[in-house]
C-alpha positions in Angstrom: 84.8 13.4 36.2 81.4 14.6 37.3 80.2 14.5 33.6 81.5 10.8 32.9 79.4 9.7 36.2 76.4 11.1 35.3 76.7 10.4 31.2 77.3 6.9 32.8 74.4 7.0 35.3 71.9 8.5 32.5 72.9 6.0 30.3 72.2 3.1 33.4 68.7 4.6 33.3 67.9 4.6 29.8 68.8 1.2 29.9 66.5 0.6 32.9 63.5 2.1 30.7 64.1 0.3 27.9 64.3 -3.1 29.6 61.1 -1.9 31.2 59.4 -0.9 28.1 60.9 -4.1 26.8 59.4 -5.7 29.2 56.0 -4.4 28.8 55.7 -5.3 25.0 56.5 -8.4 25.6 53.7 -8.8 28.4 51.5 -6.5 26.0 52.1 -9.0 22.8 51.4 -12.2 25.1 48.1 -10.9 25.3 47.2 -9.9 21.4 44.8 -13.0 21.8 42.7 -11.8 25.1 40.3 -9.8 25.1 40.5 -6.8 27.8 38.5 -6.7 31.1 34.8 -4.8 30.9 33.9 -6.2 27.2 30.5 -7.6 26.5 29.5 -8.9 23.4 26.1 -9.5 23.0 25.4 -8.6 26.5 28.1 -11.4 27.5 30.9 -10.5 29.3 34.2 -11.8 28.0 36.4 -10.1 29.5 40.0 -11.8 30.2 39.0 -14.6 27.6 41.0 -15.5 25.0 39.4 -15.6 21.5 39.0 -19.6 21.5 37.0 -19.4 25.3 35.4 -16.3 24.2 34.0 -17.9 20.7 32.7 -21.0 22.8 30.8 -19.0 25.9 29.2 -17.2 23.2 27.9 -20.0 21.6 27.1 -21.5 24.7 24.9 -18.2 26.4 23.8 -17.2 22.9 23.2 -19.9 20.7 19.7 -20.8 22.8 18.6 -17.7 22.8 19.0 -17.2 18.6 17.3 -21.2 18.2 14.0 -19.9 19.7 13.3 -17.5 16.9 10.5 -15.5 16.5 7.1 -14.9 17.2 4.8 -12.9 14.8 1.4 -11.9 15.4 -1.1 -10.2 13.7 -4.8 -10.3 15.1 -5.7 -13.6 15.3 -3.3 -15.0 13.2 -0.1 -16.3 14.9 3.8 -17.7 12.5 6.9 -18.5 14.2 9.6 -18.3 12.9 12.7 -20.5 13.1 16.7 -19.5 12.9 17.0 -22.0 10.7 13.9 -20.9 8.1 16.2 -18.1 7.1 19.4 -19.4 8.0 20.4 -17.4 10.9 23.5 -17.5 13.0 25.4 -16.4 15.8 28.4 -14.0 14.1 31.1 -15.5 16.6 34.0 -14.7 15.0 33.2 -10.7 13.7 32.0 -10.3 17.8 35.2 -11.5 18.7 37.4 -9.8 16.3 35.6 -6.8 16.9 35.9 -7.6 20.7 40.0 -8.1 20.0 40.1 -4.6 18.2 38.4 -3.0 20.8 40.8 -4.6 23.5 43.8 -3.2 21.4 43.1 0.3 21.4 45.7 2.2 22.3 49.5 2.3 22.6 51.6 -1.1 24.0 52.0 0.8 27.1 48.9 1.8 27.7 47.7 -1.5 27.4 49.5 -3.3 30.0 49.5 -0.6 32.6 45.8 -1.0 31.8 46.0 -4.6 32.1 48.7 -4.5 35.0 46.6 -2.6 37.3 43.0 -4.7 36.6 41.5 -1.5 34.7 38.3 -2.3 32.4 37.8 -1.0 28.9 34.0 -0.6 29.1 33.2 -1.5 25.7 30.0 -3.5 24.6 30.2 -4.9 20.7 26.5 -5.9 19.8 25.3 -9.3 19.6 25.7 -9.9 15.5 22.9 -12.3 13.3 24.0 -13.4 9.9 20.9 -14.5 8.0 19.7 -15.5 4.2 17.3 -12.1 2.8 16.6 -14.2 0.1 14.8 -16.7 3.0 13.4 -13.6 5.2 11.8 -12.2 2.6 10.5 -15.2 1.6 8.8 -16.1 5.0 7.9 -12.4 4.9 5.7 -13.0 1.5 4.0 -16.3 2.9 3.2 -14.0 5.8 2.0 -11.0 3.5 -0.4 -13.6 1.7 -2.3 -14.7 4.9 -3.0 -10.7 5.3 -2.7 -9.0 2.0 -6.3 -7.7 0.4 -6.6 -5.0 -2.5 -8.3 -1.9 -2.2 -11.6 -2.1 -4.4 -13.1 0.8 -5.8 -16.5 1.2 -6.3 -18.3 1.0 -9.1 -21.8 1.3 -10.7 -22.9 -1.4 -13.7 -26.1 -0.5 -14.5 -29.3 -2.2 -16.5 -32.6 -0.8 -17.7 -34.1 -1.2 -13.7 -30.9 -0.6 -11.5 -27.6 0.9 -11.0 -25.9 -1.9 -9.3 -23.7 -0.3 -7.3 -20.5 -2.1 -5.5 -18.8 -0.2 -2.4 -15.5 0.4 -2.0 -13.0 -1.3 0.4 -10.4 -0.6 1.7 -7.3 -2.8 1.4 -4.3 -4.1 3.8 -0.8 -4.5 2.6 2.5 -5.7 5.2 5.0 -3.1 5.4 7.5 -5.8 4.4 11.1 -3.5 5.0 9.6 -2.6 8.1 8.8 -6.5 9.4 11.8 -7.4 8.3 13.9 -4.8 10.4 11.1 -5.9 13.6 12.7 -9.3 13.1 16.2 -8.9 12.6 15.9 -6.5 16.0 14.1 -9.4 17.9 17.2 -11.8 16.5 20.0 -9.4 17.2 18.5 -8.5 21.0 19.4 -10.7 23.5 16.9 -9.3 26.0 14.0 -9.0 23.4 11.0 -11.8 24.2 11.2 -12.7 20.6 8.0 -11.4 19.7 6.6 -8.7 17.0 3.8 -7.5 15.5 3.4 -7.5 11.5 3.4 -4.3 10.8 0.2 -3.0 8.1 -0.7 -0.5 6.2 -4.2 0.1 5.0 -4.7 1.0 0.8 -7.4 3.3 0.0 -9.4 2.4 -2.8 -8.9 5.2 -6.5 -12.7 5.5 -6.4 -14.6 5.5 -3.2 -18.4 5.2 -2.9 -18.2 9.2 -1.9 -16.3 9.8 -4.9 -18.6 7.5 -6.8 -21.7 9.9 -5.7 -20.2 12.8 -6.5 -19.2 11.5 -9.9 -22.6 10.1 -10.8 -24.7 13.0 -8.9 -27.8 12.5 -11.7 -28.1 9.0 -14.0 -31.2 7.7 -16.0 -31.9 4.4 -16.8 -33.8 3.1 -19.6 -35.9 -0.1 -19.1 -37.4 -0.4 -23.0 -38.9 -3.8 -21.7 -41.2 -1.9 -19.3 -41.3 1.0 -20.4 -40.1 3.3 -17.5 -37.3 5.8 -17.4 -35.4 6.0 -14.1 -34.3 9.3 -12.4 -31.2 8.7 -9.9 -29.7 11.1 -7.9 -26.7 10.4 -5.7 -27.4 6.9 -6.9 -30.7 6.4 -5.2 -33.7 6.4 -7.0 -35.7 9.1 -7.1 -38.8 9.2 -9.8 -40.0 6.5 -12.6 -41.5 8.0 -15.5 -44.0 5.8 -17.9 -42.5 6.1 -21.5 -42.7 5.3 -25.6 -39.6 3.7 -27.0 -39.1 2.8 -30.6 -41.0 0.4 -32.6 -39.7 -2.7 -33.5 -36.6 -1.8 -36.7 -36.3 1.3 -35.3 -35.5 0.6 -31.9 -34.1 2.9 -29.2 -30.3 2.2 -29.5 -29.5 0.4 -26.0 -26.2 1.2 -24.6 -24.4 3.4 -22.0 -24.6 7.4 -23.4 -24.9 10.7 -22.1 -27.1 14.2 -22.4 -25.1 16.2 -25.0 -28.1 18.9 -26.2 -31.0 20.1 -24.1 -33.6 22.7 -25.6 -36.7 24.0 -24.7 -39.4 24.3 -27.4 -36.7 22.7 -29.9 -37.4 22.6 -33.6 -37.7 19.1 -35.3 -34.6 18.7 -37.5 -36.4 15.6 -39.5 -33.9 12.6 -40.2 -33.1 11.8 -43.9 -34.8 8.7 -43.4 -37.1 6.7 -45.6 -40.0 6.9 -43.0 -39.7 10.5 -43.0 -41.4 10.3 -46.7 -41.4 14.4 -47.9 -40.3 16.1 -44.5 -37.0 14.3 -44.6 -34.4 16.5 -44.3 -36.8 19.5 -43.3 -36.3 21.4 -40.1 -40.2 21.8 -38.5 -40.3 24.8 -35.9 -42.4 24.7 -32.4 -46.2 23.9 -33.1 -48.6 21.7 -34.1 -46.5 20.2 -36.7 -43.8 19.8 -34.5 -44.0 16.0 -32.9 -41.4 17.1 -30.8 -43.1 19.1 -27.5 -42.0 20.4 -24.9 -38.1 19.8 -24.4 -35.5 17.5 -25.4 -32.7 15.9 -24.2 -30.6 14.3 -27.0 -28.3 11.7 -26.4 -27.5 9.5 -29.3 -27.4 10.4 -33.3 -30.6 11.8 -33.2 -32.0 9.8 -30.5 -33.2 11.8 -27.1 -35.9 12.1 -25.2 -38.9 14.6 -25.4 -42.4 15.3 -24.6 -45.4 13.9 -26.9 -49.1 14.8 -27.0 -49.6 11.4 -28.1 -50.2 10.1 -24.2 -51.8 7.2 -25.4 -48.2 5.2 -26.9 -46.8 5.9 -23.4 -46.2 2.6 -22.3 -46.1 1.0 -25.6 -42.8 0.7 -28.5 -44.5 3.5 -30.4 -41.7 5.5 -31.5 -39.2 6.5 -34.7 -36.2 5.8 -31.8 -36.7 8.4 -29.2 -38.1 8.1 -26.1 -41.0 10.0 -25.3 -42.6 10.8 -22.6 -46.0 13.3 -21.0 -45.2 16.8 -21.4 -45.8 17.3 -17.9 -43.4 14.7 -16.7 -40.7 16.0 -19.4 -40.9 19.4 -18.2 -40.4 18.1 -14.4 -37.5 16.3 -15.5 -35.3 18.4 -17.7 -34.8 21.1 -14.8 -33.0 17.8 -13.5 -30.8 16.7 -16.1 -27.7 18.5 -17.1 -25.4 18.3 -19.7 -23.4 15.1 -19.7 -25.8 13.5 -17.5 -25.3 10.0 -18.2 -28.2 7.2 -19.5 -28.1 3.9 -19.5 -31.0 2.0 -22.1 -31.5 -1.1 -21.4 
């Protein structure tokens, strides 16, 4: 008898839960479209809302907010930018599905004792932007070509009298990914002021005027209209010689060379030339013979520059193609002159 009673009486209670729990889902399903107390989204509460209210106070508190877009600056220069120039809008429905999912976390039970007893879920979904790249990145560019400048290197273009030098700059390029993740911030932050700086970065020049100086540490120019060869070092002038170039069909070749042979008392190796008459051909060592004094400093098929006796055609278009110049000023400048030393002849 005792075991019938309480086989009965369990049973009674079983039943009792059941009808409870019963009860419970049902409250719980009612409820699949409200979203639980303590969610934000986008900084708005929305708790207790159903999805519909919830879609439309979002709208309402946010939509302003989005339409004022945002402000870029960059020194003096000032864009805004609108929600609509790259199609941006509120993401109502993903805030308030996400909103929904995080209001159904959890078993059916826990849910409505949750609910039942006014307890908040505490979760905040972030205010979401949809937007076109294709139009960002577009307003970006028109941005970048208010403030965009290559780097210049310097160079040197020189002429019989000067080196002509240009300085280097430095450049200035937008750090487009960057500007584009300042916006989308500013857009996606309810409490931002809607304001950003475009974001630079500055572009260094391949050849600076350092780099240019060290390159070019010794140059010569050759003026063959006023006879004077220019010494240059670290690109500033530094002595002008008085000089012979060649006579008229066998001119000094003009163009941009450099020093490949320097010797001291060199030999004349005579060019197989019709001028030449019987020494063509015939190597003349150091003396009296040799037209050659001093030094040399070859830089073009035979053509270089050496010292002459003959002081006299300084100054005038004397020579067989070389350029001469005193023996004292020869000697003071091919201590100077390395290898490879560049000339210009003008």
């Amino acid at each position: 008898m005792k075991k019938r009673i309480f086989t009965i009486g369990f049973a009674a209670v079983l039943l009792v839960l059941a009808a409870g729990a019963g009860g419970l889902y049902a409250y719980d399903s009612s409820r699949s479209d409200v979203i639980a107390r303590g969610v934000t989204a986008g900084g708005v509460d929305v708790g207790g809302l159903s999805a519909a209210r919830a879609r439309d106070v979002l709208r309402r508190s946010l939509g302003p907010k989005l339409d004022q877009g945002v402000f870029l600056r960059w020194h003096v220069h000032g864009w805004k930018l609108r929600a609509a120039d790259i199609d941006a809008r509120l993401g109502v429905q993903r805030m308030v599905r996400e909103a929904l999912r995080r209001s159904r976390e959890g078993s059916f039970l826990g849910r409505a004792v949750r609910d039942l007893r006014g307890d908040k879920v505490r979760a905040s979904v972030p205010l979401r932007v949809a937007h076109s790249r294709t139009k960002l990145y577009a307003f970006i560019d028109s941005v970048a070509k208010r403030i965009d400048r290559p780097a210049v290197s310097a160079t040197i273009n020189p002429n019989g009298y000067a080196l002509n030098v240009t300085p280097s700059h430095t450049g200035l390029a937008v750090q487009k990914k960057f500007l584009a993740v300042r916006i989308l911030r500013q857009l996606r932050d309810p409490s931002s002021p809607h304001f950003a700086f475009v974001p630079t970065r500055v572009l260094r020049p391949h050849l600076s005027l350092a780099r240019l100086t060290y390159k070019y540490q010794t140059f010569i120019t050759i003026d063959r209209a006023d006879f004077r060869l220019r010494l240059w070092k670290n690109l500033q002038l530094v002595h002008t010689y008085t000089i012979a170039v060649g006579r008229q069909g066998l001119e000094t070749p003009a163009g941009l060379y450099e020093i490949n042979d320097r010797q001291v008392n060199p030999s004349w190796h005579v060019p197989n030339s019709s001028w030449a008459g019987d020494l063509a051909g015939r190597v003349i060592p150091p003396g009296p013979d040799d037209p050659i004094k001093a030094r040399w400093l070859g830089f073009y098929n035979g053509a270089g520059i050496h010292g002459t006796e003959e002081v006299s055609s300084l100054g005038t278009a004397a020579s067989h193609g070389c350029i001469r110049m005193s023996i004292p000023d020869v000697e003071q400048l091919y201590p100077q002159v390395p290898l490879h030393t560049p000339i210009y002849v003008g």
